[in-house]
C-alpha positions as CSV (number, residue, x, y, z in Angstrom):
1,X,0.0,0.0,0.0
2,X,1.7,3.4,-1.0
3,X,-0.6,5.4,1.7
4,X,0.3,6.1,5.3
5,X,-2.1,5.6,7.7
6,X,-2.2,9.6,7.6
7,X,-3.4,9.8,4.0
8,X,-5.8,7.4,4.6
9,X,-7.5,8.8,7.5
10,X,-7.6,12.1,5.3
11,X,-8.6,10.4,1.6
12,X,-11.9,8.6,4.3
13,X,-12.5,12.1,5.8
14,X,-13.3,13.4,2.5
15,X,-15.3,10.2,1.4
16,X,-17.2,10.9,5.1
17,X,-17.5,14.1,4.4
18,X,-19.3,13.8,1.7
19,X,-21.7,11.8,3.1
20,X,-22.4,14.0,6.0
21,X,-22.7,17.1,3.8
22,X,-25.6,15.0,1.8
23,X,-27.4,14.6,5.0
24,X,-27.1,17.9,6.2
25,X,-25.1,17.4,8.6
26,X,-22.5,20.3,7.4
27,X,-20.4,21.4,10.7
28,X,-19.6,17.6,11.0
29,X,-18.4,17.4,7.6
30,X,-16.0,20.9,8.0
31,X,-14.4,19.5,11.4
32,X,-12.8,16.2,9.2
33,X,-12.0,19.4,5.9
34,X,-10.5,21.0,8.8
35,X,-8.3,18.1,9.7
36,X,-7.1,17.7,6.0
37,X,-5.8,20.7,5.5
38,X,-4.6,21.1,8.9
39,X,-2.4,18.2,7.8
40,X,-1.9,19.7,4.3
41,X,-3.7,16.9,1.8
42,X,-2.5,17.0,-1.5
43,X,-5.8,17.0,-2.9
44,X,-8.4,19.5,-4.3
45,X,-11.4,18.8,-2.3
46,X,-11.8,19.7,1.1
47,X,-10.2,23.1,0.1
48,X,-12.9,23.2,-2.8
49,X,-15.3,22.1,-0.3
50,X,-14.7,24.1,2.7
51,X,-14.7,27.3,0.0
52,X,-18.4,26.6,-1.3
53,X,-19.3,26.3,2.4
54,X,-17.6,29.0,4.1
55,X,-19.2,31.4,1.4
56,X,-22.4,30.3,1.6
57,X,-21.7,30.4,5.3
58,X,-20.7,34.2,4.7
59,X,-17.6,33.1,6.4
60,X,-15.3,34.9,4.5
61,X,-12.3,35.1,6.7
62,X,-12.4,31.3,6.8
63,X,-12.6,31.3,2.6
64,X,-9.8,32.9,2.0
65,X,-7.7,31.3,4.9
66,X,-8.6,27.7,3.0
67,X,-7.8,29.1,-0.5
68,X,-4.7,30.4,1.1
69,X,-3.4,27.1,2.7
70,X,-4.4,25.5,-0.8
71,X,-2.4,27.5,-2.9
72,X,0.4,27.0,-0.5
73,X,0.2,23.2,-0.6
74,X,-0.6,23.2,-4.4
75,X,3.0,25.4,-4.7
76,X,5.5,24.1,-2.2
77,X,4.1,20.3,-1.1
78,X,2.4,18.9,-4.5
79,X,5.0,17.1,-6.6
80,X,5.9,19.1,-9.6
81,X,5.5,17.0,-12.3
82,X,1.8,16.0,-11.3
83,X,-0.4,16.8,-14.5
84,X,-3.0,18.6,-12.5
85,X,-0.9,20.9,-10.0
86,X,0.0,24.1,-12.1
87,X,-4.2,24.3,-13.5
88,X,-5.3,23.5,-9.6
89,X,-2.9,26.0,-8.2
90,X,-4.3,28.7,-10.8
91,X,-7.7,28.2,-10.1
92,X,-7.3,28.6,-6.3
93,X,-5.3,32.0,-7.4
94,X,-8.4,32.9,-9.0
95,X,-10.9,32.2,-6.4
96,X,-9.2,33.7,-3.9
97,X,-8.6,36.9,-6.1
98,X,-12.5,36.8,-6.6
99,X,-12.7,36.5,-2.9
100,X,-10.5,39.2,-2.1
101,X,-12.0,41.6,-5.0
102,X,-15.7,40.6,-3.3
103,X,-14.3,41.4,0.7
104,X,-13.2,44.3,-0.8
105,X,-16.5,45.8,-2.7
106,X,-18.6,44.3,0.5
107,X,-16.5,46.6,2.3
108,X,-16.9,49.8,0.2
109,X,-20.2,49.3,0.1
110,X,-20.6,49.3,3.8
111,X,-18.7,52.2,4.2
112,X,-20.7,54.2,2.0
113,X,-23.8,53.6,3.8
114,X,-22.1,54.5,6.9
């Protein structure tokens, strides 16, 4: 088996979380996202996941810290020569650009009906 017992836990969280996201059961389902990218899993969705949620959430502190860690993982712990790393790593760029470029209108906007 080339996964440690690490990997495992984390490639089951996701499969887990799945599952508890289907049956509503969301804050479970972010506590095992949490634990992946705590431990820095070299795989697209619990960041993807914990995105959607934290912005539907309006948790957007907690977005861009996810799409943060991601692009950090996808640069520095992702082998290089995996097909997928370089269009991954971009489109975590671009979220959290959209992210940043939405905190930041948000914010006008509040200030301007201040």
């Amino acid at each position: 088996n080339k996964y440690s017992s690490k990997e495992l836990k984390m490639v089951n969280n996701n499969k887990r979380g799945i599952t508890l996201e289907k049956s509503g059961d969301v804050d479970k389902a972010i506590e095992l996202y949490e634990y992946n990218i705590k431990h820095r899993f070299q795989g697209n969705h619990p960041y993807d996941r914990l995105a959607i949620i934290y912005r539907k959430q309006k948790r957007i502190n907690d977005e861009i810290r996810v799409l943060e860690v991601a692009v950090d993982v996808f640069e520095k712990d992702v082998y290089k020569k995996r097909p997928d790393r370089n269009v991954k790593t971009n489109r975590f760029k671009e979220r959290l650009g959209k992210v940043h470029s939405d905190k930041k209108h948000e914010n006008e906007r509040r200030n301007n009906n201040e």
